[in-house]
PABAFI-957936 format. One line per 5 residues: number of its first residue (from 1); for each residue x, y, z of N, C-alpha, C, O. Coordinates in Angstrom, 3 decimals. Example, Ala and Ser with C-alpha at 12.3 -4.5 7.8 and 13.67 -1.06 7.14 Angstrom:
residues 2
1> 13.190 -5.690 7.800 12.300 -4.500 7.800 13.200 -3.300 7.800 14.236 -3.319 8.465; 12.850 -2.250 7.080 13.670 -1.060 7.140 12.900 0.030 7.870 13.409 1.138 8.039
This chain:
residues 114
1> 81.851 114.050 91.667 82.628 113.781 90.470 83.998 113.279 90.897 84.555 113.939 91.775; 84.616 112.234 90.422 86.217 112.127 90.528 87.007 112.171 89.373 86.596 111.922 88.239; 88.240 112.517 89.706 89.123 112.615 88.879 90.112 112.018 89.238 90.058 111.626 90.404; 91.431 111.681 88.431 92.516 111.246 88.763 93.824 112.261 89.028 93.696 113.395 88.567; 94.898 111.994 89.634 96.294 112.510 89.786 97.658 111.718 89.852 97.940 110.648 90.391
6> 98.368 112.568 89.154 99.176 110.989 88.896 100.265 112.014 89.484 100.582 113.073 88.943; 100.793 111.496 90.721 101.728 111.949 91.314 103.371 111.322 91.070 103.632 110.232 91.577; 104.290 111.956 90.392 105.371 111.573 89.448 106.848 111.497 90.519 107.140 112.344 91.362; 107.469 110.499 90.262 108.945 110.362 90.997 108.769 109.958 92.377 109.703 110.457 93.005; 107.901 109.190 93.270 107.423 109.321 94.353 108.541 108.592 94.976 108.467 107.510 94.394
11> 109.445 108.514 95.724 110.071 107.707 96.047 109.403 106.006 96.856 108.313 105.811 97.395; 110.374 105.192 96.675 109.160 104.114 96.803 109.012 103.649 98.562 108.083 102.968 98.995; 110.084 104.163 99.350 109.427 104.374 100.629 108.451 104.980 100.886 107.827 104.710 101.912; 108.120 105.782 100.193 107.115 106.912 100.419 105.336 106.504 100.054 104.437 107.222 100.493; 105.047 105.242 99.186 103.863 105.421 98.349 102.716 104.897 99.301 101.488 104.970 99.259
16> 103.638 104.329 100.191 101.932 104.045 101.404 101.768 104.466 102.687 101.398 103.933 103.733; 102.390 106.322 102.123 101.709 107.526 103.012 100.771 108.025 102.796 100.438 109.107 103.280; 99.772 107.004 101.604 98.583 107.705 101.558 97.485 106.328 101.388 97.731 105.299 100.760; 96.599 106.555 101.917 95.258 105.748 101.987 94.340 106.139 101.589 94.160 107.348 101.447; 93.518 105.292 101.298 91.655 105.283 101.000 91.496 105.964 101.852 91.971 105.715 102.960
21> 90.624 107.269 101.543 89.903 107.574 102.840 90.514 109.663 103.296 90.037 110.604 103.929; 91.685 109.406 102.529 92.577 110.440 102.964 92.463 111.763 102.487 92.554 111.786 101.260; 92.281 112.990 103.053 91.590 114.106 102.234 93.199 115.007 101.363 94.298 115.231 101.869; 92.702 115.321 99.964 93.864 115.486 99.007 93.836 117.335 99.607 92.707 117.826 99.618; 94.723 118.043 99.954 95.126 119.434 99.712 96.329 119.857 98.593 97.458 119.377 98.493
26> 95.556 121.151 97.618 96.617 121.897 96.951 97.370 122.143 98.225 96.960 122.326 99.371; 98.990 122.086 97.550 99.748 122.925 98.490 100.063 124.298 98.324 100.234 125.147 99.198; 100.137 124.444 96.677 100.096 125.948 96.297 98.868 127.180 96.588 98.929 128.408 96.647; 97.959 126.376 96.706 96.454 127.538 97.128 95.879 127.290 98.426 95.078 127.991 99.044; 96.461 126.073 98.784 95.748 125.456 100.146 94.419 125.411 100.155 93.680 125.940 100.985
31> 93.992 124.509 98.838 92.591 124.729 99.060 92.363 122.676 98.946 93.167 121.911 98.412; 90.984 122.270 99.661 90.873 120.886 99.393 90.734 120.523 97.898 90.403 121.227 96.944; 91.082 119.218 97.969 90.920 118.822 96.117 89.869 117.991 96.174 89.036 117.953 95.268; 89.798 117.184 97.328 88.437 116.330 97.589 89.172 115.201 98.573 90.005 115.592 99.391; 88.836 113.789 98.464 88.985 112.299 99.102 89.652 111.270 98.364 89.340 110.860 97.246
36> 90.579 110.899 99.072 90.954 109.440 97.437 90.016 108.626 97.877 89.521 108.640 99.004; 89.667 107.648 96.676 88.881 106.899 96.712 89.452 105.953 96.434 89.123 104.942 97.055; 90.454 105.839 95.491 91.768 104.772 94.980 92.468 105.072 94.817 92.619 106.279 94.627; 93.864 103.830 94.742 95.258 104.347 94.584 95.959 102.822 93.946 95.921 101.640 94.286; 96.600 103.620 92.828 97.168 102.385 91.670 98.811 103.571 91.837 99.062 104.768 91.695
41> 99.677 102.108 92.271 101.198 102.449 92.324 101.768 101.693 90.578 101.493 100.666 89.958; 102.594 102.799 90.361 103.049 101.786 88.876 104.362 102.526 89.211 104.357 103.629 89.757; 105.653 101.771 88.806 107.460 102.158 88.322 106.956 103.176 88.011 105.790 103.382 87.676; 108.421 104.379 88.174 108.076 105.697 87.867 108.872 105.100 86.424 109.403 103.994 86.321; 108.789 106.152 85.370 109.543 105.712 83.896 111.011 106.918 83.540 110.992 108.081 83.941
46> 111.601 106.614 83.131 112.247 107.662 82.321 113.090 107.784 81.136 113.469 106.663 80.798; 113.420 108.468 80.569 113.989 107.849 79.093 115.592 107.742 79.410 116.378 108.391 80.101; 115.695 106.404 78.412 117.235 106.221 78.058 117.588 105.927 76.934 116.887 105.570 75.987; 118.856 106.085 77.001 118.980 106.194 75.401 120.227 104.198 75.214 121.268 103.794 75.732; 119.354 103.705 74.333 119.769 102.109 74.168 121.085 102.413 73.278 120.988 102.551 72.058
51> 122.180 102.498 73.880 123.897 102.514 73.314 124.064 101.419 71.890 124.862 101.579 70.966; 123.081 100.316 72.041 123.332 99.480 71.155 122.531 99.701 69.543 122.830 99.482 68.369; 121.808 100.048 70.010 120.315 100.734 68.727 120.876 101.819 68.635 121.592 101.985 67.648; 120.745 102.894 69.606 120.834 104.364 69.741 119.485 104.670 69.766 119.158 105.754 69.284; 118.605 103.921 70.240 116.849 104.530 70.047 116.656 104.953 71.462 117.574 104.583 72.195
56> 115.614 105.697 72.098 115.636 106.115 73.193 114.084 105.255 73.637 113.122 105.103 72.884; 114.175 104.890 74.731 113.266 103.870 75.113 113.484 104.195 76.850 114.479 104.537 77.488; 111.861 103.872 77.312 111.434 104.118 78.530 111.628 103.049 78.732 111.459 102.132 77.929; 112.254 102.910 80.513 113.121 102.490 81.706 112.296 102.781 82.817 112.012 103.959 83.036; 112.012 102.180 83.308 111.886 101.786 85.133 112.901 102.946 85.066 113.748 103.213 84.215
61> 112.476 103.707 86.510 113.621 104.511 87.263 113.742 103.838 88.547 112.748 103.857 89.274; 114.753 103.268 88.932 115.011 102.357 90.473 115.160 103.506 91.545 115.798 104.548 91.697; 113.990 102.555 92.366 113.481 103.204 93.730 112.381 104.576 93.783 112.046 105.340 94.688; 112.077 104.473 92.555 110.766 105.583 92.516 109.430 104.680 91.488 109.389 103.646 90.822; 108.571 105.672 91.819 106.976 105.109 91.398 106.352 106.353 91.488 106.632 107.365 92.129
66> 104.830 105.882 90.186 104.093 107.049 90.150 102.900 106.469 91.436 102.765 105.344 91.918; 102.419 107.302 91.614 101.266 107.276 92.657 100.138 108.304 91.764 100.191 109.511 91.525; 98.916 107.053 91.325 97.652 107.685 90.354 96.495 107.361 91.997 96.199 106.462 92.784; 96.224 108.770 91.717 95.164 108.607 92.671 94.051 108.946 92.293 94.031 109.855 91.464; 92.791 108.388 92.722 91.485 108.367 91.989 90.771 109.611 93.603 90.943 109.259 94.770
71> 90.036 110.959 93.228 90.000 112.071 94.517 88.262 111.969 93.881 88.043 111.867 92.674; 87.330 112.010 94.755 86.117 112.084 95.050 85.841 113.610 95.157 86.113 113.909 96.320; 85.478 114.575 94.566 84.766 115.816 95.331 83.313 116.219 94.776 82.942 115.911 93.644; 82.634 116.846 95.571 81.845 117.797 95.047 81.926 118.693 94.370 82.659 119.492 94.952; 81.554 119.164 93.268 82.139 120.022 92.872 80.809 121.022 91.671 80.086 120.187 91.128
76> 80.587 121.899 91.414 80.163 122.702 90.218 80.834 123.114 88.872 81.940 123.548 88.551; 79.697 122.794 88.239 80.282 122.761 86.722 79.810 123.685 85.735 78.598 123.475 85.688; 80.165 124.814 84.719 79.931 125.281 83.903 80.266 125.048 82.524 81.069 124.150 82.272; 79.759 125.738 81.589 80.025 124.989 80.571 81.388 125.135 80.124 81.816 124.748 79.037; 82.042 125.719 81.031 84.014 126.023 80.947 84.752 125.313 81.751 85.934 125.026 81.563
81> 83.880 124.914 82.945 85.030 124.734 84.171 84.407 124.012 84.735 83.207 123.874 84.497; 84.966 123.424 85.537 84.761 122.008 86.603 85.570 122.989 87.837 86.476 123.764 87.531; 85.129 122.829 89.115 85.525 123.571 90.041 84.698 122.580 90.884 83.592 122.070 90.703; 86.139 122.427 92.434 85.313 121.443 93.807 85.043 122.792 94.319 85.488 123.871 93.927; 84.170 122.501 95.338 83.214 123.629 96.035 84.276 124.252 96.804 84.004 125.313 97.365
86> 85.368 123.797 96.915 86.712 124.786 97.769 87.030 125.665 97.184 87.503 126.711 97.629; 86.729 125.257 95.596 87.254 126.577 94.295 88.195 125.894 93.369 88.422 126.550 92.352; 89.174 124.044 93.507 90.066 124.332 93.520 89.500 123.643 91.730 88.834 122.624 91.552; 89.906 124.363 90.905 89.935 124.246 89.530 90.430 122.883 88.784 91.619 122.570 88.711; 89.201 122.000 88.160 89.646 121.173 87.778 89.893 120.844 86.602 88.995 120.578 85.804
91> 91.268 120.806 86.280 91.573 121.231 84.507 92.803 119.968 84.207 93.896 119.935 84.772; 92.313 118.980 83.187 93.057 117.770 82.369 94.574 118.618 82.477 94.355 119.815 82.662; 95.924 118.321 82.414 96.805 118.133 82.271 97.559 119.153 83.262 98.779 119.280 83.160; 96.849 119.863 84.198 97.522 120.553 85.189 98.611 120.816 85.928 98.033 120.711 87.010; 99.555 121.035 86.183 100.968 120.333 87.094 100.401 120.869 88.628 100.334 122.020 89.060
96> 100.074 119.753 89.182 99.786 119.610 90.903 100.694 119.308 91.687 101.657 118.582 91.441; 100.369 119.997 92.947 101.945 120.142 94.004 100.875 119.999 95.338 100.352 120.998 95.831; 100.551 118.193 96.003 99.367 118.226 96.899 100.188 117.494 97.754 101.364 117.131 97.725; 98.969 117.340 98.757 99.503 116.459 100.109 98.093 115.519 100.498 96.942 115.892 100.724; 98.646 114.267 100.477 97.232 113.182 100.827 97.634 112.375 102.122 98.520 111.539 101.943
101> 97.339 112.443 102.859 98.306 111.541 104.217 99.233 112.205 104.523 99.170 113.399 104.816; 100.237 111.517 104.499 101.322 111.925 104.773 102.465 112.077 103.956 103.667 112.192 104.198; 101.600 112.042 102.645 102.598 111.792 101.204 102.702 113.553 100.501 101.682 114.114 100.098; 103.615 114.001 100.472 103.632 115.523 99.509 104.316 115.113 98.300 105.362 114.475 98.181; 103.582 115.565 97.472 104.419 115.006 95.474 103.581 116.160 94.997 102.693 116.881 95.450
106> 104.437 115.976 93.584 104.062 116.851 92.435 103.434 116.151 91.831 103.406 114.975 92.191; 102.734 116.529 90.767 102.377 115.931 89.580 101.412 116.180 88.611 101.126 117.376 88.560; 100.790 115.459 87.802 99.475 116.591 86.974 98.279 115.945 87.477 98.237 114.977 88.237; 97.298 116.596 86.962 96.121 116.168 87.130 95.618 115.411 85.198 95.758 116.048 84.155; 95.189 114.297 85.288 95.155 113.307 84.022 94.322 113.079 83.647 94.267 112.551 82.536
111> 93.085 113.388 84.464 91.540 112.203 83.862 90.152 112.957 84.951 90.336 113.270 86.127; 89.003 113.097 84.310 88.078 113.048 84.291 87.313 112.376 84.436 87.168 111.909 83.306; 86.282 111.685 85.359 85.174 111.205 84.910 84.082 111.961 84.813 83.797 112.887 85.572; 83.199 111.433 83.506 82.088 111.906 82.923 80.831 111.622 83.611 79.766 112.021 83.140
């Protein structure tokens, strides 16, 4: 099964410390999350507030990017839970704190495939 992770604020020296191929670890449980299989870099965003409108509108943040990574695992499923065979619990909107390469970020966990 894969899922996605969208790793938030990454600085942009940082986003090709991780490769195809690269095995994802929680850092909080130290348990595996699985393999990336892909990796889509997009501007990290953040809100500002437009002085001229006064409306608040998302901005590029300069020199950071999200890092969405697409993780391959094995995993078992009940009719509650999605779990990779390491244990490590796979639940839509999570806040994740992993390491893939040589890249460590925060971020949530976003997507499912069916």
């Amino acid at each position: 099964r894969s899922y996605t992770v969208e790793l938030v604020d990454v600085l942009d020296q940082n986003v090709d410390k991780v490769a195809v191929g690269d095995t994802v670890i929680d850092k909080v449980k130290n348990l595996d999350m699985g393999v990336v299989t892909d990796i889509e870099v997009q501007p990290a965003m953040t809100t500002q507030l437009d002085e001229d409108t006064m409306i608040l509108q998302q901005v590029p943040r300069e020199g950071y990017s999200s890092v969405i990574l697409t993780i391959e695992s094995t995993t078992t499923e009940t009719e509650y839970s999605i779990n990779t065979t390491s244990g490590y619990l796979v639940r839509i909107g999570v806040e994740v704190y992993c390491a893939a390469g040589a890249l460590e970020a925060g971020g949530y966990l976003t997507g499912v495939a069916r």
